[in-house]
C-alpha positions in Angstrom: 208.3 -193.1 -70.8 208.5 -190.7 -73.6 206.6 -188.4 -71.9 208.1 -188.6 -68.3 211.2 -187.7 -69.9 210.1 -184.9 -72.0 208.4 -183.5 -69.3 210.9 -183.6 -66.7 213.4 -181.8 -69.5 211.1 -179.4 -70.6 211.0 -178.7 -66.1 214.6 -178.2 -65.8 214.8 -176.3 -69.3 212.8 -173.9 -67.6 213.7 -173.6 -64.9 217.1 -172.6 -65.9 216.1 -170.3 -68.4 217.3 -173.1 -71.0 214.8 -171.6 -74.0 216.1 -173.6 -76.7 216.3 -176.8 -74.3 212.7 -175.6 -73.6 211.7 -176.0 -76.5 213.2 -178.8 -77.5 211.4 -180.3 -75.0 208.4 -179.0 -76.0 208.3 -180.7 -78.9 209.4 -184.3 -77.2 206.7 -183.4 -75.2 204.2 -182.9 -78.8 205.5 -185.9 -80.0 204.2 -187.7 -76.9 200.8 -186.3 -76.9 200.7 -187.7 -80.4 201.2 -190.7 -79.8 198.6 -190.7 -76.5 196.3 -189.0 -79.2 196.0 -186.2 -77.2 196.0 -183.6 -79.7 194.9 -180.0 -78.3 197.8 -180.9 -75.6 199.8 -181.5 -79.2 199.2 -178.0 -80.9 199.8 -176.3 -77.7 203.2 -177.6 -77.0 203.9 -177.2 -81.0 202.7 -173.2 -80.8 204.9 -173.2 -77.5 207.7 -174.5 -79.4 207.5 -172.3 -82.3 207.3 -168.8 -80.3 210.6 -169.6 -78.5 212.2 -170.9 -82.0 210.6 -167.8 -83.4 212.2 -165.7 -80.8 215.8 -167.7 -81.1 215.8 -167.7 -85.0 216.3 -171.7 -84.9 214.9 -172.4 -88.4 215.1 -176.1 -87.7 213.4 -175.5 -84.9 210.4 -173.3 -86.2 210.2 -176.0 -88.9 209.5 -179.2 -86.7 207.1 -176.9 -84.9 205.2 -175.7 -87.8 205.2 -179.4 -88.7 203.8 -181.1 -86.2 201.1 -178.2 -85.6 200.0 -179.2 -89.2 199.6 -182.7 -87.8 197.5 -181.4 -85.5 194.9 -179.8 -87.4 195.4 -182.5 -90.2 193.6 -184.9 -87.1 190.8 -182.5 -86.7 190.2 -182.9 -89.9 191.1 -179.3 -90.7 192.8 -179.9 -94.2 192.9 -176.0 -94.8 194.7 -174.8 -92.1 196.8 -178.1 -92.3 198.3 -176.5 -95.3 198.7 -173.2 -94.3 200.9 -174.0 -91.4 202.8 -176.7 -94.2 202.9 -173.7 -96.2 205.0 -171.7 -94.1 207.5 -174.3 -93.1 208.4 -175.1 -96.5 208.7 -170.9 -97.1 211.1 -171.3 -94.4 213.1 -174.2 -96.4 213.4 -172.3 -99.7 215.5 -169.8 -97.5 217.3 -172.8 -95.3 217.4 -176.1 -97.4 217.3 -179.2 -95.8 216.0 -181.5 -98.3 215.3 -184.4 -95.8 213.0 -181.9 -94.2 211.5 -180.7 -97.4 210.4 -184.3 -98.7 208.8 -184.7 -95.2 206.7 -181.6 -95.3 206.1 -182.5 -99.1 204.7 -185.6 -98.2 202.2 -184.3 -95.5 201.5 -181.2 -97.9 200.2 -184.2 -100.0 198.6 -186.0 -97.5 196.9 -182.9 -96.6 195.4 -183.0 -100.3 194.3 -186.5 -100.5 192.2 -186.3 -97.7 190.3 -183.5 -98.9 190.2 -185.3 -102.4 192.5 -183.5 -104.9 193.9 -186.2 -105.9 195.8 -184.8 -108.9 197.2 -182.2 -106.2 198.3 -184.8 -103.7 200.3 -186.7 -106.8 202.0 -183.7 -107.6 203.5 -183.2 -103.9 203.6 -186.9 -103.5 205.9 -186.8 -106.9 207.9 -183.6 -105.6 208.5 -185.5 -102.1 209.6 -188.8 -104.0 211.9 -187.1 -106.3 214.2 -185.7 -103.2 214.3 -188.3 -101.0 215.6 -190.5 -103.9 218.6 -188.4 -104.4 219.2 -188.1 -100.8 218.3 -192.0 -100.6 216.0 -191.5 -97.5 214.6 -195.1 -98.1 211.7 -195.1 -95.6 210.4 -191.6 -96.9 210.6 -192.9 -100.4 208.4 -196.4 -98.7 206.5 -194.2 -97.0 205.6 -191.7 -100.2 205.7 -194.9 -102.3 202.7 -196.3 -100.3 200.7 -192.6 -100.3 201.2 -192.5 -104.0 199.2 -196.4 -104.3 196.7 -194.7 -101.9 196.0 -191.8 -103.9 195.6 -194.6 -107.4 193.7 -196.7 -104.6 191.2 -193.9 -104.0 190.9 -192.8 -108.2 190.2 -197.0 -108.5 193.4 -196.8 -110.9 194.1 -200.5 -108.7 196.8 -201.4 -111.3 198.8 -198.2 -110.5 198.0 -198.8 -107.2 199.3 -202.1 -106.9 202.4 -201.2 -108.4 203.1 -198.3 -105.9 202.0 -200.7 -103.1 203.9 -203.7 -104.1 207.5 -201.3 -104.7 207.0 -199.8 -101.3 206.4 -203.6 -100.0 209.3 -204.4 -101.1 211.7 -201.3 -99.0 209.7 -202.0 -95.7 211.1 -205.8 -96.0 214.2 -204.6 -96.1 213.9 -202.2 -92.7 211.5 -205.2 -91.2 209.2 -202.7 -89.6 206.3 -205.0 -88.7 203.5 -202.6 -87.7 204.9 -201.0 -91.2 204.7 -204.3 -93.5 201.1 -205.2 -91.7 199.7 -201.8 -92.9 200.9 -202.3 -96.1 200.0 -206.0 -96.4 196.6 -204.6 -95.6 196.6 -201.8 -98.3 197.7 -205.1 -100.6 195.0 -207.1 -99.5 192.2 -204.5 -100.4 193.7 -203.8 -103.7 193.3 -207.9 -104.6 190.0 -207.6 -102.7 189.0 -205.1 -105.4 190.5 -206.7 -108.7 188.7 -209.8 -107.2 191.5 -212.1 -106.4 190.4 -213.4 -103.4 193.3 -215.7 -103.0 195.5 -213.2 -102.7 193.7 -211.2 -100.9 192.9 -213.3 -97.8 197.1 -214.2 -98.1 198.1 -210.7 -97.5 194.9 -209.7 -94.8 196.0 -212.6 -92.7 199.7 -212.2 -93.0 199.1 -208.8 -91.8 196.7 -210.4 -88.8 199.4 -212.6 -88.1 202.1 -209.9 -87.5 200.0 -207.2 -85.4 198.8 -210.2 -83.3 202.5 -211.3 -82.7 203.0 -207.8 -81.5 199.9 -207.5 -79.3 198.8 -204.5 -82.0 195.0 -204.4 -81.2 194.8 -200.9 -82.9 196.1 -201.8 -86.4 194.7 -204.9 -86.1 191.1 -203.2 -86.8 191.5 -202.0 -90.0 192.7 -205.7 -91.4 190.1 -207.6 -89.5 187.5 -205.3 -91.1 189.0 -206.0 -94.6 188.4 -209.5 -93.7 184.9 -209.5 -93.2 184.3 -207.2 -96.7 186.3 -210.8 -97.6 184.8 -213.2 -96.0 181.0 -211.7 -97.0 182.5 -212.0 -100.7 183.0 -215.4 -100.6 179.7 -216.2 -98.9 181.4 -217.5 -95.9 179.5 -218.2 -92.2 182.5 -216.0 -90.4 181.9 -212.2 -90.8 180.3 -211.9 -87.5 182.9 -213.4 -86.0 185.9 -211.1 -87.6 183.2 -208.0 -86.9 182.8 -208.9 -83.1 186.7 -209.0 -82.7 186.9 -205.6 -84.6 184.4 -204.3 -82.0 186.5 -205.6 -79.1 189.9 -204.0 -80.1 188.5 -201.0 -81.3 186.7 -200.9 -77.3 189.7 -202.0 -76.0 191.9 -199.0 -77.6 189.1 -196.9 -77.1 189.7 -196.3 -81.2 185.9 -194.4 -81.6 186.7 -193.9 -85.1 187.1 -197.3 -85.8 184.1 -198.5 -83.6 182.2 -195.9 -85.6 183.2 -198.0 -88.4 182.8 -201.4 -87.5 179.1 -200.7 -87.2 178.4 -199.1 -90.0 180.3 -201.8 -92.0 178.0 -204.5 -90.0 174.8 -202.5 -90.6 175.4 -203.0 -94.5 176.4 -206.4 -94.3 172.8 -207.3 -92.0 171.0 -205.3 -94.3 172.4 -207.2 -97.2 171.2 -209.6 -96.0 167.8 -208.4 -95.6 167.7 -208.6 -91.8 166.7 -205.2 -91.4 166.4 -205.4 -87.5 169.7 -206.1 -86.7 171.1 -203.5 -89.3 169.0 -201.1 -87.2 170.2 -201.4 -84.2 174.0 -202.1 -85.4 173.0 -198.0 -87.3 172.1 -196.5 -84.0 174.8 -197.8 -82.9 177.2 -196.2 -85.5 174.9 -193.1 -85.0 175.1 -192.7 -81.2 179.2 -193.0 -81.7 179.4 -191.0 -84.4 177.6 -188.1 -82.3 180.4 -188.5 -79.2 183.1 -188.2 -81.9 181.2 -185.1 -83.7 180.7 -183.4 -80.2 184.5 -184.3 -79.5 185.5 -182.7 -82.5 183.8 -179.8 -82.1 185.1 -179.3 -78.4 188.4 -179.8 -80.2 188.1 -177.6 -82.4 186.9 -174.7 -80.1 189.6 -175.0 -77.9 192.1 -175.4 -81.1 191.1 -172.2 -81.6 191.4 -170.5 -78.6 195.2 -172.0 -78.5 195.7 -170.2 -81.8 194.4 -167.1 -81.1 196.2 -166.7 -77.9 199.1 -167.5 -80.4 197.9 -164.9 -82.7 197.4 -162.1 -80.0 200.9 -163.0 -78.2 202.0 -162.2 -81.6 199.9 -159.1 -82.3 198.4 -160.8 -85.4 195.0 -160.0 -84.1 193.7 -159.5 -87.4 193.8 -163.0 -88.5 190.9 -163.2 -85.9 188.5 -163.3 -88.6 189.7 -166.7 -90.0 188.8 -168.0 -87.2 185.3 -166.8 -87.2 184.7 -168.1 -90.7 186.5 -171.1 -89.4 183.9 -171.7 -86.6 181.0 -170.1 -89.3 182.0 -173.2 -91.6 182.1 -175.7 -88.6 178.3 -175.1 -87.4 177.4 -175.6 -90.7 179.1 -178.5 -92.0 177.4 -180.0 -88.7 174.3 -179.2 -89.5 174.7 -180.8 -93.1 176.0 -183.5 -91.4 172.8 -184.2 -89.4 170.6 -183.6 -91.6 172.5 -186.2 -93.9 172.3 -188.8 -90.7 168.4 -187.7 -90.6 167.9 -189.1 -93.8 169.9 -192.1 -93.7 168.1 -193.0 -90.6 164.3 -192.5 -92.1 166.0 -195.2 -94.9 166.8 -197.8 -92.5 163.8 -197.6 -90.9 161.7 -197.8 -93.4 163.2 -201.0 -94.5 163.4 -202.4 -91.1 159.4 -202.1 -91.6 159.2 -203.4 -95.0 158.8 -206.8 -97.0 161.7 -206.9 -99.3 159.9 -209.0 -101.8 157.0 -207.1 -102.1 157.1 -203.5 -100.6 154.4 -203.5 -98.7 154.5 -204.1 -94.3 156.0 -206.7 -93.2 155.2 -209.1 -89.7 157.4 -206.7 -87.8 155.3 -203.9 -88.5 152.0 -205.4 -88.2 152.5 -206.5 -84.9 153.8 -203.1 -83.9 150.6 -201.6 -85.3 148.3 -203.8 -83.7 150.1 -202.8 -80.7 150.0 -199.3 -80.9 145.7 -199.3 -81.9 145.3 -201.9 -78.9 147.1 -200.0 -76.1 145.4 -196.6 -78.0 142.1 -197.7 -77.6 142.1 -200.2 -75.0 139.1 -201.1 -73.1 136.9 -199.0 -75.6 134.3 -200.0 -77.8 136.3 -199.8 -80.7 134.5 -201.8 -84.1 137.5 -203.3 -85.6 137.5 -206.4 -88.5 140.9 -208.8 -88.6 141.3 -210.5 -91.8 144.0 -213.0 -92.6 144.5 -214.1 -96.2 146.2 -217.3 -97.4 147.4 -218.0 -100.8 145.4 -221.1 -102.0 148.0 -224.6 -103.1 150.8 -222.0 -103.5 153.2 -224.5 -102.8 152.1 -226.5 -105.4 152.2 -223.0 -107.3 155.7 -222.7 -106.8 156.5 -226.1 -107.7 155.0 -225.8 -111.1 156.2 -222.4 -112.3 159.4 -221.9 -110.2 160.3 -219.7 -107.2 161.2 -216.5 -109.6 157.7 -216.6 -111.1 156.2 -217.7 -107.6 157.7 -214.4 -106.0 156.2 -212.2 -109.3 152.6 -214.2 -107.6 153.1 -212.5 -104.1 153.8 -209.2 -105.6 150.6 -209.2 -107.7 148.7 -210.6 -105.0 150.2 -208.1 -102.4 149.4 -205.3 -105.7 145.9 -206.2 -105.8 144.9 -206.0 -102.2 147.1 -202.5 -101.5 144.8 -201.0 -103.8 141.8 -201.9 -102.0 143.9 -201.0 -98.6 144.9 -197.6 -100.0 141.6 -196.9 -101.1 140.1 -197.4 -97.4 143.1 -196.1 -95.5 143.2 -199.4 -93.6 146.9 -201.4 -91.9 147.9 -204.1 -94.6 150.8 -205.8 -94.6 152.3 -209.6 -95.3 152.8 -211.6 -92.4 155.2 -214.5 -93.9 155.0 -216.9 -96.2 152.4 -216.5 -98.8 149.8 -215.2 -96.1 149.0 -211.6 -96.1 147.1 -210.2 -93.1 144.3 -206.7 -93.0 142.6 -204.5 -90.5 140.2 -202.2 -91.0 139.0 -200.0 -87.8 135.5 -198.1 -87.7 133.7 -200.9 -89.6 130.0 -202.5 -89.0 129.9 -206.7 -89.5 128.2 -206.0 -93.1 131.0 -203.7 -94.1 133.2 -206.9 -92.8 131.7 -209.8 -94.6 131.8 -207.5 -98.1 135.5 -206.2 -97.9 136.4 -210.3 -97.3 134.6 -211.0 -100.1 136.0 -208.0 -102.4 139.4 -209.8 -101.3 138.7 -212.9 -102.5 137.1 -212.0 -106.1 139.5 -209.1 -107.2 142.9 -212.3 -106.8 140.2 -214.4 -108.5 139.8 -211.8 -111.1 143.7 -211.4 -112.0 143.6 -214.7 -114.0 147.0 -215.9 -112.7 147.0 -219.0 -114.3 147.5 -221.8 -112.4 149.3 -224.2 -114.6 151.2 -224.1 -117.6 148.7 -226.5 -119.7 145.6 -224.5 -120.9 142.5 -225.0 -118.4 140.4 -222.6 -116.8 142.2 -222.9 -113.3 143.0 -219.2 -111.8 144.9 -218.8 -108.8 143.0 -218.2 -105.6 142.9 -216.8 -102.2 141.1 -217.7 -99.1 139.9 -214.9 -96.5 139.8 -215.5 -92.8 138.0 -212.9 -90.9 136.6 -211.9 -87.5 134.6 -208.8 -87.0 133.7 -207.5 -83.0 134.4 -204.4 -80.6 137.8 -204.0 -79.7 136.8 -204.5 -75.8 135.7 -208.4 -76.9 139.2 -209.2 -77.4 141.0 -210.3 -74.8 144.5 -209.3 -76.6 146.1 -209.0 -80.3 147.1 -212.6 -79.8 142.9 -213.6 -79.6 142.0 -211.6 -82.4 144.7 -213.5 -84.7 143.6 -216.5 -83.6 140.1 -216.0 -84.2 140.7 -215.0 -88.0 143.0 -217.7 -88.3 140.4 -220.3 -87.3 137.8 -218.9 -89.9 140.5 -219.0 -92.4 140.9 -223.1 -91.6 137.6 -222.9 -92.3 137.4 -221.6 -95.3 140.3 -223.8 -96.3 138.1 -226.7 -95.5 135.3 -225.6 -97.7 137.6 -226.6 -100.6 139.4 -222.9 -100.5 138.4 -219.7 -102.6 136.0 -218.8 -99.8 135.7 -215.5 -97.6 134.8 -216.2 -93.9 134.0 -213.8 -91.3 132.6 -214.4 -88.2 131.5 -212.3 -85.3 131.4 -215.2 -82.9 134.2 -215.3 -79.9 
């Protein structure tokens, strides 16, 4: 509706040669695109705006203008030129005072500052803002400056400061009963308890604030709280993340919030990692990282044409020479990209590492394996490839563990996992642990002989640790039992076979009272 109206102003305006109606209208219309987050759409309306105030010497007029261009380039994340338009409207002010106006443009000057983290900066402005709007008792810019200023105190981890800047702004938004205004700050509540670890006040404030953006049908501020809620809920150990993530998802689909989607995923890509399900955290990563590439290519398409709007601007106005901030503008851009992907790059080669990797004892684990055997069996399928299969089992580690205790049991597996990587690093060979207390190696290029002695050299170097097996002095060492089949790669039917095989000589050597090395070259 806002629009419509704007629009069909902003029509007649100019169609009568109504220039301050005009713009007027233009920046209804600004205001409109803002709120559609339609921003390029914004700053051109806004430079619109402020040619014809320019022109008509409205001073009110240039400010709003200048303002909301600000706004614009704050979204694009262009802090710089954020202030430099900020700048101007509040060297306009100085000569016109309007301190209503003033605390405003204070207060985005120091918004402008927090998000490229100078803090001390932002406080200052924040402070300045504050101080006016008090004397001219503008309460919701004092709430709103309030709540910036616990932000800023937030960010520093100064949460006592912050809770107290929170908690007075709280306290003028109940008055106005704004309710998209109280959930936000509810919210900014919530993660300040989250973060002094009361989690009883915490999860009061996160789902007060569910409770009143769901009463209003508010999917899009509802994002931010029900992420809050799974940082919560994965604090207290609680079976319900997942189900808080998922919804986050949905909305932020739903409102087609990218940012927030962006978000979501990375958040869940921590929590499945922390919780060493590396697979999931993965895929949940790409995720992230496919989004965060349409948003970065957005941006960038956004910023382009935000520049071609302002030089137009700038040559309309014969400031042609102001050209070469732009350059260095779009110089800067290209390159914080590239840092950008290069920092994704590395993030990336983390995650998958460890989406390969036994937590417990660093070396491959079942995931991995299988992928390898994989990849060697469709290499060299069909060829007469020598390859040896050993799997290697732990001997009574159960009653290992029961003895000396899971800590000391795990410290068993690393040794044991040491031991053999050694041997595996030596030859160049795939070793990895394939669950449990069973570890399983394959060596490639490797006559039966060669077989039947690596097995072996398995099987004495655990022997020749002298992990004790009990706590009461005897001669007992822990052991291992080898499992191996030997043969050309075009004997084997499929990976599946060649496990099987090993595993059956590993039975075997289980039954031969354990500490044995079998290999057999018999399908």
């Amino acid at each position: 509706m806002a629009y419509e109206l704007s629009k069909e102003a902003y029509d007649l305006a100019k169609e009568h040669h109504f220039k301050e109606e005009e713009a007027n209208a233009l920046i209804g219309l600004s205001f409109a695109y803002r709120a559609k987050s339609e921003i390029n759409d914004m700053l051109q309306c806004s430079y619109d705006a402020l040619e014809l105030y320019d022109e008509l010497q409205i001073f009110e007029g240039q400010i709003k203008a200048l303002n909301l261009i600000s706004i614009a380039y704050f979204y694009d994340s262009e802090y710089e030129q954020s202030l430099r338009y900020l700048v101007k409207a509040r060297t306009i002010l100085e000569q016109h005072p309007d301190q209503y106006m003033l605390s405003c443009v204070l207060n985005n000057i120091g918004e402008a500052f927090r998000e490229s983290m100078r803090y001390e900066k932002a406080l200052d402005y924040y402070n300045q803002g504050l101080s006016i709007s008090r004397e001219i008792n503008a309460d919701r810019n004092i709430a709103s400056l309030l709540g910036n200023i616990g932000e800023v105190y937030y960010l520093q981890d100064k949460l006592d400061e912050a809770l107290e800047y929170f908690d007075q702004s709280y306290q003028l938004i109940l008055k106005d009963d704004d309710i998209i205004t109280l959930a936000e700050t509810e919210n900014k509540l919530g993660k300040v308890y989250l973060s002094k670890k009361d989690t009883q006040l915490a999860e009061e404030y996160f789902y007060s604030a569910l409770r009143r953006l769901e009463s209003v049908d508010n999917k899009y501020y509802s994002i931010d709280v029900l992420l809050n809620i799974t940082q919560l809920e994965t604090v207290r150990a609680r079976n319900v993340s997942l189900y808080y993530f998922d919804l986050a998802i949905q909305y932020a689909e739903d409102t087609n919030a990218k940012k927030k989607l962006c978000k979501a995923y990375e958040l869940m890509a921590e929590y499945y990692e922390g919780n060493s399900d590396y697979q999931n955290a993965l895929g949940c990563f790409k995720r992230y990282h496919h989004i965060e590439k349409e948003i970065s290519v957005s941006v960038i398409g956004n910023r382009f044409t935000a520049m071609k709007i302002e030089l137009d601007h700038l040559n309309d106005n014969r400031e042609v020479n102001n050209s070469e901030v732009i350059n260095t503008r779009l110089e800067l851009e290209i390159e914080r990209q590239k840092n950008e992907l290069v920092k994704i790059h590395r993030i990336n080669e983390v995650l998958e590492k460890k989406a390969y990797e036994d937590e417990l004892t660093g070396i491959p684990n079942r995931r991995y394996i299988n992928k390898e055997l994989m990849r060697i069996w469709e290499k060299a399928a069909g060829q007469d490839l020598p390859i040896a299969l050993f799997i290697l089992d732990i001997d009574n580690f159960k009653k290992y563990n029961d003895n000396w205790g899971h800590v000391i049991g795990d410290q068993c597996l690393q040794k044991v996992a040491g031991c053999i990587k050694k041997i595996q690093m030596q030859r160049n060979d795939v070793f990895g642990r394939y669950g449990g207390e069973e570890f399983i190696y394959l060596a490639l290029n490797i006559n039966y002989n060669e077989a039947i002695e690596i097995g072996e050299l398995f099987r004495s170097q655990v022997e020749e640790m002298s992990i004790s097996f009990e706590e009461k002095e005897t001669n007992q060492h822990l052991t291992i039992s080898v499992g191996g089949v030997w043969g050309n790669l075009s004997d084997f039917t499929n990976v599946d076979e060649l496990i099987q095989n090993a595993d059956r000589q590993l039975y075997k050597a289980k039954a031969l009272s354990r500490n044995k090395a079998i290999v057999s070259k018999d399908l």
